[in-house]
C-alpha positions as CSV (number, residue, x, y, z in Angstrom):
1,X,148.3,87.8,139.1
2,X,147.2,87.2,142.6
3,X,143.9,85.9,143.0
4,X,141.6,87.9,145.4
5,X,139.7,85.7,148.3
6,X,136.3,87.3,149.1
7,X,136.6,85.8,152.4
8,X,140.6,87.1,153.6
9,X,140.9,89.7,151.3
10,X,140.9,93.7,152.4
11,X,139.5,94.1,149.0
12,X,136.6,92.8,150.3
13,X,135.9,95.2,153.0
14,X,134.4,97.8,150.5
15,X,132.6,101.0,151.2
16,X,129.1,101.0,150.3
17,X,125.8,101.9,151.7
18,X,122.0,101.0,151.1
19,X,120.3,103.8,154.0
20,X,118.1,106.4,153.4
21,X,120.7,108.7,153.0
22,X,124.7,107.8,153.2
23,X,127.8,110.0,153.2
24,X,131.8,109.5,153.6
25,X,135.2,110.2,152.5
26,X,138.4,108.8,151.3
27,X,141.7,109.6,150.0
28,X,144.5,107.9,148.1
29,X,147.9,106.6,150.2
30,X,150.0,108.3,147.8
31,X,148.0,112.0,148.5
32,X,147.5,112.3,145.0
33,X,143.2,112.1,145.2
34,X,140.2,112.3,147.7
35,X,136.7,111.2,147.1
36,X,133.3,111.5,148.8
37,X,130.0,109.9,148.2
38,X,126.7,111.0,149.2
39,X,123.3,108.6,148.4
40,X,119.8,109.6,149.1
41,X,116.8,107.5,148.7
42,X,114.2,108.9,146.1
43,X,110.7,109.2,146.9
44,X,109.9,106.0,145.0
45,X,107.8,103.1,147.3
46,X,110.9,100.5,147.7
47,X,113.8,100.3,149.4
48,X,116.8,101.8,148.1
49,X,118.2,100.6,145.3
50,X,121.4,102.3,144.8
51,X,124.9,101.0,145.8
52,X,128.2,101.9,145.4
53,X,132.1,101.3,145.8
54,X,134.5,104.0,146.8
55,X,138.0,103.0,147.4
56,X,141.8,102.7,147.0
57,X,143.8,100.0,147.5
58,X,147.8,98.7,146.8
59,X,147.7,95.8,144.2
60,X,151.3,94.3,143.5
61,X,153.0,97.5,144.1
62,X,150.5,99.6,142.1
63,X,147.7,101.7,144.0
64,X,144.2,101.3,142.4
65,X,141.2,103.5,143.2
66,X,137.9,101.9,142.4
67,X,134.7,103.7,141.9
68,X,131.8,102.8,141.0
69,X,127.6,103.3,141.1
70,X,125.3,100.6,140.8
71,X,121.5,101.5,140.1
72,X,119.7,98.6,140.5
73,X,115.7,98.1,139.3
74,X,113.3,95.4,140.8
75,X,114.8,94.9,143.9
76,X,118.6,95.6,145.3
77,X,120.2,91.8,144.9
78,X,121.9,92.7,141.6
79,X,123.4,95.6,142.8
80,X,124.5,94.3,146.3
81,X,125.9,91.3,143.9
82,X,127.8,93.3,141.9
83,X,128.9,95.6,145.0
84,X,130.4,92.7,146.2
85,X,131.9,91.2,142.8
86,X,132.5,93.1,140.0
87,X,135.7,94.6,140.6
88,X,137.0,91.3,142.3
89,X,136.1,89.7,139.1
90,X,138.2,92.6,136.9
91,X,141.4,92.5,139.4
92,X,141.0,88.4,138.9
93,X,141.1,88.6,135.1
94,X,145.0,87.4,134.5
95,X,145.8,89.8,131.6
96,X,144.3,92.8,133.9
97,X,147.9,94.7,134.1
98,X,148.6,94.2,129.9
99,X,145.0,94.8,129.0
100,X,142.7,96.4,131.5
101,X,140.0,97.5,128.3
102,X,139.9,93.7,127.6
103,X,140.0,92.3,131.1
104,X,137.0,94.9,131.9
105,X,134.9,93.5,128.9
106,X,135.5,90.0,130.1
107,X,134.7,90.6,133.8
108,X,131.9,92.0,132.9
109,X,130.3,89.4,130.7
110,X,131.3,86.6,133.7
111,X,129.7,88.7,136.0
112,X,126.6,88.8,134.2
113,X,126.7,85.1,133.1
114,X,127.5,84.5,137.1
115,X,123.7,86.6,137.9
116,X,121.7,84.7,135.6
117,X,122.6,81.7,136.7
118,X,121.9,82.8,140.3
119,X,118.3,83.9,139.1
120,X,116.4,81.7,141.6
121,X,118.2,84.1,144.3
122,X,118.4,87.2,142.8
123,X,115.1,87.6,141.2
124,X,114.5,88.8,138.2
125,X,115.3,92.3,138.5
126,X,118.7,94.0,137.3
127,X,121.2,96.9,137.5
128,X,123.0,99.6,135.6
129,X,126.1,99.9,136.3
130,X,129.2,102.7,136.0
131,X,132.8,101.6,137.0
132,X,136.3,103.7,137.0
133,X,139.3,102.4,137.9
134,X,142.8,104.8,138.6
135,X,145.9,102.7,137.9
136,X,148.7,104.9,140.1
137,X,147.1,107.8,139.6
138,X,147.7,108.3,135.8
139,X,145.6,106.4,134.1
140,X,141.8,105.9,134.1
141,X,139.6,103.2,132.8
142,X,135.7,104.1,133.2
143,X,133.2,101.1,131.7
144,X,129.5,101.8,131.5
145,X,126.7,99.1,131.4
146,X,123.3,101.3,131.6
147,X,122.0,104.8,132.0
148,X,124.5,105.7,134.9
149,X,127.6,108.4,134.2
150,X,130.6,109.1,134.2
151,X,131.8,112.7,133.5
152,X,135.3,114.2,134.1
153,X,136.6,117.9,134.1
154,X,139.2,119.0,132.6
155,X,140.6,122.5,133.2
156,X,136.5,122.6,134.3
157,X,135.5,121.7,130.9
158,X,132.8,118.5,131.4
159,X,133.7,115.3,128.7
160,X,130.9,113.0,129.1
161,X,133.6,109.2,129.6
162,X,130.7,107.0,129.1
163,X,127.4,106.5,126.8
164,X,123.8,106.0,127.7
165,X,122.5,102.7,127.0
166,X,118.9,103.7,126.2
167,X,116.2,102.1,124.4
168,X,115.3,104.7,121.6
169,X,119.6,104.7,120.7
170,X,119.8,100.9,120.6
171,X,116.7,100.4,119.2
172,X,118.2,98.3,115.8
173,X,120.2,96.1,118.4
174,X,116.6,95.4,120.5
175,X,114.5,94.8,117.8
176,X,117.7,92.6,115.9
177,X,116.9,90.0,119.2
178,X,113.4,89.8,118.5
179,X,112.5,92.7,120.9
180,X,110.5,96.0,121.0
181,X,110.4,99.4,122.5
182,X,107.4,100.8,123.5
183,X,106.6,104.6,123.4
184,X,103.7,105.0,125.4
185,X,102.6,108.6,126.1
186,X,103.4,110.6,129.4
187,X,106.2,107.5,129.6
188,X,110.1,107.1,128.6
189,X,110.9,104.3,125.6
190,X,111.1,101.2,127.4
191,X,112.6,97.5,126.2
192,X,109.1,95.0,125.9
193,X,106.7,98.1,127.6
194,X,109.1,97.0,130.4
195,X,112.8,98.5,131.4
196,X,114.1,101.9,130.4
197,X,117.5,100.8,129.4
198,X,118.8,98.9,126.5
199,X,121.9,97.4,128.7
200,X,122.1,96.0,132.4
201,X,123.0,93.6,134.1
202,X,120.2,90.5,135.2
203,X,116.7,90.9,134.4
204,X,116.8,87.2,133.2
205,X,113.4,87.3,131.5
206,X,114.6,90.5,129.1
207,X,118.6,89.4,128.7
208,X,117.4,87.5,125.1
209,X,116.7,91.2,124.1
210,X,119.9,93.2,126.0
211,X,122.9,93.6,126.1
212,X,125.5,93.7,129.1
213,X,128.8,94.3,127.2
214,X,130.3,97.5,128.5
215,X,131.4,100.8,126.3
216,X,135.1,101.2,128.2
217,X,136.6,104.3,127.4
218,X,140.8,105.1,128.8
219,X,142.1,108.2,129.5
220,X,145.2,110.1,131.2
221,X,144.9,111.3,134.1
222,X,147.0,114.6,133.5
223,X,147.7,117.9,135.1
224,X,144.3,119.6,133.6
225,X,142.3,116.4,135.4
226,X,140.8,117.9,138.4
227,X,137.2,116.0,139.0
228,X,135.3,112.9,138.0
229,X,131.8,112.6,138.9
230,X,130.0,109.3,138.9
231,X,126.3,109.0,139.4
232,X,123.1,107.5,138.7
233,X,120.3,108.6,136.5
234,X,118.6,110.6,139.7
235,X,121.0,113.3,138.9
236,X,121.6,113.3,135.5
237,X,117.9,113.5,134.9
238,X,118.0,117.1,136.6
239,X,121.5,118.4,136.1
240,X,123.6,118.6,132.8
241,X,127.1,117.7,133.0
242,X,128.2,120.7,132.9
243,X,126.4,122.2,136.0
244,X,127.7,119.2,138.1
245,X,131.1,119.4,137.1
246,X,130.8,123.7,138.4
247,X,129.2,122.6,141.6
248,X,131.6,119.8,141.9
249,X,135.0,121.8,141.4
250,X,133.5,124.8,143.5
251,X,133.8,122.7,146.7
252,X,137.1,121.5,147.4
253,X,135.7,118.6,149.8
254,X,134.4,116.2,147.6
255,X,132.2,114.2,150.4
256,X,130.8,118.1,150.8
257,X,130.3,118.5,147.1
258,X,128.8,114.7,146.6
259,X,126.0,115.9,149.1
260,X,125.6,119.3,147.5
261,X,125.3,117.2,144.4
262,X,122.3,115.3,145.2
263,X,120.9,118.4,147.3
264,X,120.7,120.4,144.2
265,X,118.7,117.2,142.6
266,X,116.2,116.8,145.2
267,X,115.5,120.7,144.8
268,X,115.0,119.9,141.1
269,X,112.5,117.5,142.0
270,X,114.7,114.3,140.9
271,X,112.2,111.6,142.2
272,X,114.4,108.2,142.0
273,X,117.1,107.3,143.9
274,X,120.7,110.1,143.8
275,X,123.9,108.4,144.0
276,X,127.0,110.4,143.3
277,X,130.6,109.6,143.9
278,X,132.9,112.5,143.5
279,X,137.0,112.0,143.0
280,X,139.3,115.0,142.7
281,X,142.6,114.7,141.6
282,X,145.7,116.3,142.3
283,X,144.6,116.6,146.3
Protein backbone atom coordinates (compact mmCIF):
# COMPACT_ATOMS: atom_id res chain seq x y z
CA UNK A 1 0.00 0.00 0.00
CA UNK A 2 0.42 3.69 -0.05
CA UNK A 3 2.93 5.02 2.12
CA UNK A 4 1.77 7.82 4.51
CA UNK A 5 4.00 11.20 4.47
CA UNK A 6 3.98 12.81 8.04
CA UNK A 7 4.56 15.98 6.33
CA UNK A 8 1.49 16.01 3.26
CA UNK A 9 -0.56 13.57 4.70
CA UNK A 10 -4.25 14.43 6.30
CA UNK A 11 -3.40 11.47 8.35
CA UNK A 12 -1.21 13.56 9.98
CA UNK A 13 -3.50 16.25 11.15
CA UNK A 14 -4.68 14.03 14.19
CA UNK A 15 -6.82 15.01 17.12
CA UNK A 16 -5.20 15.08 20.26
CA UNK A 17 -4.79 17.26 23.22
CA UNK A 18 -2.30 17.79 26.20
CA UNK A 19 -4.47 20.89 28.42
CA UNK A 20 -5.67 20.71 31.64
CA UNK A 21 -8.80 19.49 30.49
CA UNK A 22 -9.75 18.71 26.61
CA UNK A 23 -13.04 17.79 24.96
CA UNK A 24 -14.47 17.04 21.22
CA UNK A 25 -16.40 15.14 18.88
CA UNK A 26 -16.30 13.18 15.73
CA UNK A 27 -18.19 10.97 13.55
CA UNK A 28 -17.57 8.56 10.72
CA UNK A 29 -18.31 9.68 6.75
CA UNK A 30 -20.35 6.71 6.25
CA UNK A 31 -22.83 7.79 9.48
CA UNK A 32 -22.31 4.50 10.87
CA UNK A 33 -20.30 5.87 14.42
CA UNK A 34 -19.63 9.02 16.51
CA UNK A 35 -17.01 9.44 19.19
CA UNK A 36 -16.10 11.98 21.86
CA UNK A 37 -13.11 12.32 24.16
CA UNK A 38 -12.78 14.10 27.21
CA UNK A 39 -9.10 14.37 29.21
CA UNK A 40 -8.51 15.94 32.50
CA UNK A 41 -5.30 16.45 34.20
CA UNK A 42 -5.02 14.59 37.68
CA UNK A 43 -3.83 16.21 40.62
CA UNK A 44 -0.34 14.79 40.25
CA UNK A 45 2.76 17.77 40.18
CA UNK A 46 3.57 17.42 36.27
CA UNK A 47 2.28 18.34 33.30
CA UNK A 48 -0.16 16.23 31.66
CA UNK A 49 0.77 13.18 30.50
CA UNK A 50 -2.06 11.75 28.68
CA UNK A 51 -2.55 11.91 24.86
CA UNK A 52 -4.78 10.59 22.48
CA UNK A 53 -6.01 9.93 18.86
CA UNK A 54 -9.53 10.11 17.80
CA UNK A 55 -10.37 9.87 14.19
CA UNK A 56 -11.71 8.48 10.84
CA UNK A 57 -10.24 8.58 7.72
CA UNK A 58 -10.76 6.91 3.86
CA UNK A 59 -7.64 4.59 3.16
CA UNK A 60 -7.79 3.04 -0.50
CA UNK A 61 -11.49 3.02 -0.61
CA UNK A 62 -11.88 1.63 2.98
CA UNK A 63 -12.82 4.06 5.98
CA UNK A 64 -10.75 3.50 9.08
CA UNK A 65 -11.44 4.92 12.55
CA UNK A 66 -8.48 5.12 14.80
CA UNK A 67 -8.62 5.41 18.51
CA UNK A 68 -6.33 5.33 20.75
CA UNK A 69 -4.97 6.52 24.59
CA UNK A 70 -1.58 7.00 25.32
CA UNK A 71 -0.57 7.27 29.23
CA UNK A 72 2.71 8.26 29.30
CA UNK A 73 5.11 8.24 32.82
CA UNK A 74 8.25 10.42 33.31
CA UNK A 75 7.53 13.11 31.07
CA UNK A 76 5.02 13.42 27.90
CA UNK A 77 7.77 12.75 24.79
CA UNK A 78 6.79 9.12 24.43
CA UNK A 79 3.33 9.65 24.25
CA UNK A 80 3.45 12.81 21.99
CA UNK A 81 5.84 10.27 19.90
CA UNK A 82 3.56 7.76 19.61
CA UNK A 83 0.55 10.37 19.02
CA UNK A 84 2.23 11.28 16.16
CA UNK A 85 3.54 7.63 14.89
CA UNK A 86 2.02 4.76 15.87
CA UNK A 87 -0.71 4.38 13.70
CA UNK A 88 1.29 5.83 10.71
CA UNK A 89 3.68 3.07 11.41
CA UNK A 90 0.54 0.30 11.38
CA UNK A 91 -1.15 1.80 8.04
CA UNK A 92 2.74 1.65 6.58
CA UNK A 93 3.13 -2.03 7.42
CA UNK A 94 2.58 -3.62 3.63
CA UNK A 95 0.65 -6.68 4.67
CA UNK A 96 -1.76 -4.28 6.87
CA UNK A 97 -5.03 -5.12 4.54
CA UNK A 98 -4.21 -9.30 4.68
CA UNK A 99 -2.96 -9.22 8.22
CA UNK A 100 -3.87 -6.36 10.44
CA UNK A 101 -3.10 -8.78 13.90
CA UNK A 102 0.41 -9.20 12.43
CA UNK A 103 1.03 -5.81 10.90
CA UNK A 104 -0.09 -4.36 14.52
CA UNK A 105 2.56 -6.58 16.32
CA UNK A 106 5.18 -5.44 13.99
CA UNK A 107 4.40 -1.65 14.11
CA UNK A 108 4.52 -1.95 17.35
CA UNK A 109 7.85 -3.41 18.02
CA UNK A 110 9.43 -0.67 15.21
CA UNK A 111 7.85 1.89 17.09
CA UNK A 112 9.44 0.92 20.16
CA UNK A 113 12.85 0.10 18.57
CA UNK A 114 12.33 3.78 16.76
CA UNK A 115 11.99 5.40 20.89
CA UNK A 116 14.96 3.80 22.14
CA UNK A 117 16.96 4.82 19.77
CA UNK A 118 15.76 8.35 20.10
CA UNK A 119 16.49 8.10 24.02
CA UNK A 120 18.87 11.16 24.07
CA UNK A 121 15.56 13.16 23.10
CA UNK A 122 12.93 11.48 24.64
CA UNK A 123 14.30 10.78 28.06
CA UNK A 124 14.02 7.99 29.73
CA UNK A 125 10.54 7.85 30.66
CA UNK A 126 7.78 5.70 28.74
CA UNK A 127 4.07 5.06 27.85
CA UNK A 128 1.20 2.59 27.98
CA UNK A 129 -0.48 2.45 25.31
CA UNK A 130 -4.30 1.17 23.99
CA UNK A 131 -5.05 1.26 20.19
CA UNK A 132 -8.41 0.21 18.19
CA UNK A 133 -8.78 0.33 14.77
CA UNK A 134 -12.49 0.01 12.70
CA UNK A 135 -11.92 -1.34 9.26
CA UNK A 136 -15.46 -0.15 7.36
CA UNK A 137 -17.22 -0.32 10.18
CA UNK A 138 -17.25 -4.21 10.77
CA UNK A 139 -14.37 -5.20 12.02
CA UNK A 140 -12.26 -4.09 15.01
CA UNK A 141 -8.78 -4.67 15.95
CA UNK A 142 -7.87 -3.31 19.66
CA UNK A 143 -3.91 -3.87 20.67
CA UNK A 144 -2.89 -3.14 24.33
CA UNK A 145 0.73 -2.31 25.48
CA UNK A 146 0.26 -1.43 29.32
CA UNK A 147 -2.37 -0.88 31.99
CA UNK A 148 -4.68 1.21 29.70
CA UNK A 149 -8.36 -0.45 28.43
CA UNK A 150 -10.29 -1.21 26.16
CA UNK A 151 -13.82 -2.43 26.88
CA UNK A 152 -16.79 -2.83 24.52
CA UNK A 153 -20.63 -3.38 25.05
CA UNK A 154 -22.46 -5.59 23.65
CA UNK A 155 -26.28 -5.57 23.99
CA UNK A 156 -24.81 -3.48 27.33
CA UNK A 157 -22.99 -6.37 28.47
CA UNK A 158 -19.01 -5.03 29.20
CA UNK A 159 -16.17 -7.73 27.50
CA UNK A 160 -13.03 -6.43 28.75
CA UNK A 161 -10.89 -6.49 24.64
CA UNK A 162 -7.55 -6.05 26.17
CA UNK A 163 -5.27 -7.36 29.29
CA UNK A 164 -3.43 -5.49 31.95
CA UNK A 165 0.14 -5.70 31.71
CA UNK A 166 0.96 -5.50 35.41
CA UNK A 167 3.86 -6.51 37.32
CA UNK A 168 2.39 -9.08 39.90
CA UNK A 169 0.71 -11.08 36.36
CA UNK A 170 4.01 -10.98 34.47
CA UNK A 171 6.06 -11.50 37.17
CA UNK A 172 7.86 -15.02 35.65
CA UNK A 173 8.48 -12.95 32.36
CA UNK A 174 10.29 -9.92 34.69
CA UNK A 175 12.17 -11.93 36.79
CA UNK A 176 13.11 -14.46 33.45
CA UNK A 177 15.14 -11.01 32.21
CA UNK A 178 16.91 -10.71 35.25
CA UNK A 179 14.35 -8.31 36.90
CA UNK A 180 12.32 -7.94 40.15
CA UNK A 181 9.08 -6.66 41.50
CA UNK A 182 9.00 -4.93 44.50
CA UNK A 183 6.03 -5.02 46.93
CA UNK A 184 6.55 -2.33 49.25
CA UNK A 185 3.73 -1.62 51.77
CA UNK A 186 1.12 1.23 51.25
CA UNK A 187 2.53 0.87 47.40
CA UNK A 188 1.41 -1.04 44.04
CA UNK A 189 4.07 -4.07 42.65
CA UNK A 190 6.38 -2.14 40.69
CA UNK A 191 9.15 -3.49 37.93
CA UNK A 192 13.00 -2.73 39.81
CA UNK A 193 10.98 -0.66 42.96
CA UNK A 194 10.41 1.47 39.79
CA UNK A 195 7.38 1.41 37.15
CA UNK A 196 3.89 -0.17 37.79
CA UNK A 197 3.56 -1.89 34.59
CA UNK A 198 5.23 -4.91 33.15
CA UNK A 199 4.79 -3.55 29.35
CA UNK A 200 5.33 -0.04 27.73
CA UNK A 201 6.77 1.51 25.53
CA UNK A 202 10.54 3.55 26.29
CA UNK A 203 11.84 3.62 29.62
CA UNK A 204 15.27 2.63 28.03
CA UNK A 205 17.01 1.99 31.40
CA UNK A 206 14.06 -0.84 32.36
CA UNK A 207 13.26 -2.26 28.48
CA UNK A 208 16.09 -5.27 29.38
CA UNK A 209 13.32 -6.28 31.96
CA UNK A 210 9.83 -5.41 29.67
CA UNK A 211 8.14 -6.18 27.26
CA UNK A 212 6.42 -3.99 24.43
CA UNK A 213 4.79 -6.73 22.33
CA UNK A 214 1.14 -5.97 22.23
CA UNK A 215 -1.89 -8.60 23.25
CA UNK A 216 -4.21 -7.74 19.87
CA UNK A 217 -7.50 -9.12 20.16
CA UNK A 218 -10.26 -8.89 16.66
CA UNK A 219 -13.63 -8.78 16.80
CA UNK A 220 -16.95 -8.07 14.67
CA UNK A 221 -18.38 -5.28 14.90
CA UNK A 222 -22.16 -6.58 14.79
CA UNK A 223 -25.66 -5.41 15.38
CA UNK A 224 -25.43 -5.99 19.35
CA UNK A 225 -22.04 -3.56 19.21
CA UNK A 226 -23.25 -0.36 20.56
CA UNK A 227 -20.04 1.25 22.60
CA UNK A 228 -16.31 0.96 23.06
CA UNK A 229 -14.70 2.78 25.81
CA UNK A 230 -10.96 3.40 25.73
CA UNK A 231 -9.18 4.90 28.72
CA UNK A 232 -6.32 5.23 30.93
CA UNK A 233 -5.73 3.70 34.35
CA UNK A 234 -7.33 7.15 35.99
CA UNK A 235 -10.60 5.58 35.38
CA UNK A 236 -10.25 2.17 35.59
CA UNK A 237 -8.78 2.59 38.93
CA UNK A 238 -12.23 3.94 40.21
CA UNK A 239 -14.87 2.51 37.89
CA UNK A 240 -15.34 -1.23 36.87
CA UNK A 241 -16.13 -1.95 33.35
CA UNK A 242 -19.21 -2.52 33.88
CA UNK A 243 -20.35 0.83 35.47
CA UNK A 244 -18.56 2.68 32.51
CA UNK A 245 -20.12 0.88 29.89
CA UNK A 246 -23.97 1.98 31.82
CA UNK A 247 -22.80 5.52 32.06
CA UNK A 248 -21.53 5.28 28.62
CA UNK A 249 -24.61 3.84 26.74
CA UNK A 250 -27.01 6.04 29.02
CA UNK A 251 -25.85 9.18 27.06
CA UNK A 252 -26.29 9.08 23.47
CA UNK A 253 -23.55 11.90 22.83
CA UNK A 254 -20.50 10.27 23.33
CA UNK A 255 -18.25 13.61 23.78
CA UNK A 256 -21.13 14.21 26.66
CA UNK A 257 -20.61 10.70 28.05
CA UNK A 258 -16.57 10.90 27.74
CA UNK A 259 -16.76 14.00 30.13
CA UNK A 260 -19.40 12.31 32.39
CA UNK A 261 -16.80 9.51 32.35
CA UNK A 262 -13.99 11.22 33.81
CA UNK A 263 -16.50 13.44 36.03
CA UNK A 264 -17.71 10.41 37.79
CA UNK A 265 -13.72 9.58 38.33
CA UNK A 266 -12.67 12.75 39.80
CA UNK A 267 -15.73 12.28 42.31
CA UNK A 268 -14.18 8.93 43.09
CA UNK A 269 -11.17 10.58 44.01
CA UNK A 270 -9.10 9.13 40.82
CA UNK A 271 -5.81 11.18 41.47
CA UNK A 272 -3.78 10.59 38.06
CA UNK A 273 -4.48 11.77 34.89
CA UNK A 274 -8.49 10.55 33.09
CA UNK A 275 -8.37 9.99 29.56
CA UNK A 276 -11.43 8.40 27.98
CA UNK A 277 -12.41 8.09 24.34
CA UNK A 278 -15.88 6.93 23.77
CA UNK A 279 -17.13 5.40 20.13
CA UNK A 280 -20.70 4.26 19.63
CA UNK A 281 -21.66 2.42 16.84
CA UNK A 282 -24.61 2.17 14.77
CA UNK A 283 -25.00 6.26 15.06
Amino acid sequence: MDKFCCFNSPYCQLVGGRSSSTTGRGKSHEGYAKYGYSLVKGKANHPMEDYHVAKFMQVQGHELGLFAIYDGHLGDDVPVYLQKHLFTNILNEEEFWVDPGRSISKAYERTDQAILSRSSDLGRGGSTAVTAISINGRKLWVANVGDSRAVLSRGGKAIQMTTDHEPNTERGSIETRGGFVSNMPGDVPRVNGQLAVSRAFGDKTLKSHLRSDPDIQPTDIDENTDVLILASDGLWKVMSNQEAIDIARRIKDPMKAAKQLTTEALRKESKDDISCVVVRFRA
